[in-house]
C-alpha positions as CSV (number, residue, x, y, z in Angstrom):
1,X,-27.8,273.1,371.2
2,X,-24.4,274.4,371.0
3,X,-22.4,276.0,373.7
4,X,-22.1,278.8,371.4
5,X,-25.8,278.9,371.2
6,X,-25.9,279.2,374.7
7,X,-23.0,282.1,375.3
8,X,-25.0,283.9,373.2
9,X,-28.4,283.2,374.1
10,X,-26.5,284.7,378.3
11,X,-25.1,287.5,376.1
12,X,-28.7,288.6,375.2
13,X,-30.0,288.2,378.7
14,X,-27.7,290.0,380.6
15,X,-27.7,292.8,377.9
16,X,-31.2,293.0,379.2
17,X,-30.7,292.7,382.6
18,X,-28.0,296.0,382.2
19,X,-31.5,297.7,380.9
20,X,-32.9,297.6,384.6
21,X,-33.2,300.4,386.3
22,X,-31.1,300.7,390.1
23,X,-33.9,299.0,392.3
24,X,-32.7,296.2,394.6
25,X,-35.3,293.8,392.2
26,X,-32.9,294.4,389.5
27,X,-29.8,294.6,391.8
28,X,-30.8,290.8,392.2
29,X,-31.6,289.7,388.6
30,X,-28.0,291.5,387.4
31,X,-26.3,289.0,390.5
32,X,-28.4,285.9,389.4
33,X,-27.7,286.6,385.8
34,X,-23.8,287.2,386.8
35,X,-24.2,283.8,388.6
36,X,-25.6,281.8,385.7
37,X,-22.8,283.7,383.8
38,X,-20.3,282.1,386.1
39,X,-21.8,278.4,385.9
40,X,-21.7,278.5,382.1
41,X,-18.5,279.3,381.7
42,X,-16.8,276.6,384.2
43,X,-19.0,274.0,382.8
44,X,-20.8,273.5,386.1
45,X,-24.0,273.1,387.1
46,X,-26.6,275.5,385.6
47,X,-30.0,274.2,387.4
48,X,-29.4,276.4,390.4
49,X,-28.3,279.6,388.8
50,X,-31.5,279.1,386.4
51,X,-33.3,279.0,389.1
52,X,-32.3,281.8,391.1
53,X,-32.5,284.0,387.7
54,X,-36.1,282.4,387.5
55,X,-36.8,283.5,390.8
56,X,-35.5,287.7,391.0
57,X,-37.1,288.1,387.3
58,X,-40.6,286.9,389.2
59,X,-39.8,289.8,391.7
60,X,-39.3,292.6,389.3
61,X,-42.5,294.6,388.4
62,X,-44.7,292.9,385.3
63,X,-43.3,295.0,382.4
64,X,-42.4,294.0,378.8
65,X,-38.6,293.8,379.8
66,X,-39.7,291.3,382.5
67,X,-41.3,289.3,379.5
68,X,-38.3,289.7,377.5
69,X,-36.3,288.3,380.6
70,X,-38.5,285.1,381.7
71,X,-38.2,284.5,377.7
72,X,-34.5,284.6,377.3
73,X,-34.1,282.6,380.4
74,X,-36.4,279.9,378.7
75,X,-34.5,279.7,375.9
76,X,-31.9,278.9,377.9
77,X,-32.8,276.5,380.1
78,X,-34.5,274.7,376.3
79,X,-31.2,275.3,374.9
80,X,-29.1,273.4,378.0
81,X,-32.2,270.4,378.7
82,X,-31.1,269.9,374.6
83,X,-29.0,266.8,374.0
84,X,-27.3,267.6,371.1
């Protein structure tokens, strides 16, 4: 998948992440996501970032945005394992 494809893919998920309420869960998903953010951009390495956003969704309370979180992250994690 494209870079594009990606940019826009972290558009989406930290749109979503701005939906969170104030808790410190969400405090921590908005500073993964920023971090991720921050990797894709340099070109660096994303596995790390992923992980961390991986990890503070799995904190936040099991609601639909949470699904619509682990999903996005997914699709990005898909989108950078792709070789094309």
């Amino acid at each position: 998948m494209s870079l594009e494809s990606v940019k826009l893919l972290y558009v989406t998920l930290q749109r979503y992440a701005g939906w969170l309420d104030r808790g410190r869960a969400s405090v921590a998903v908005r500073v993964e996501v920023a971090s991720l953010g921050t990797a894709i951009d340099s070109g660096g390495e994303t596995s790390s970032p992923l992980s961390g956003v991986d990890t503070s969704i799995a904190r936040l309370p099991s609601t639909a945005m949470r699904k619509m979180l682990r999903a996005t992250a997914g699709e990005i994690r898909r989108a950078l394992q792709d070789p094309r």
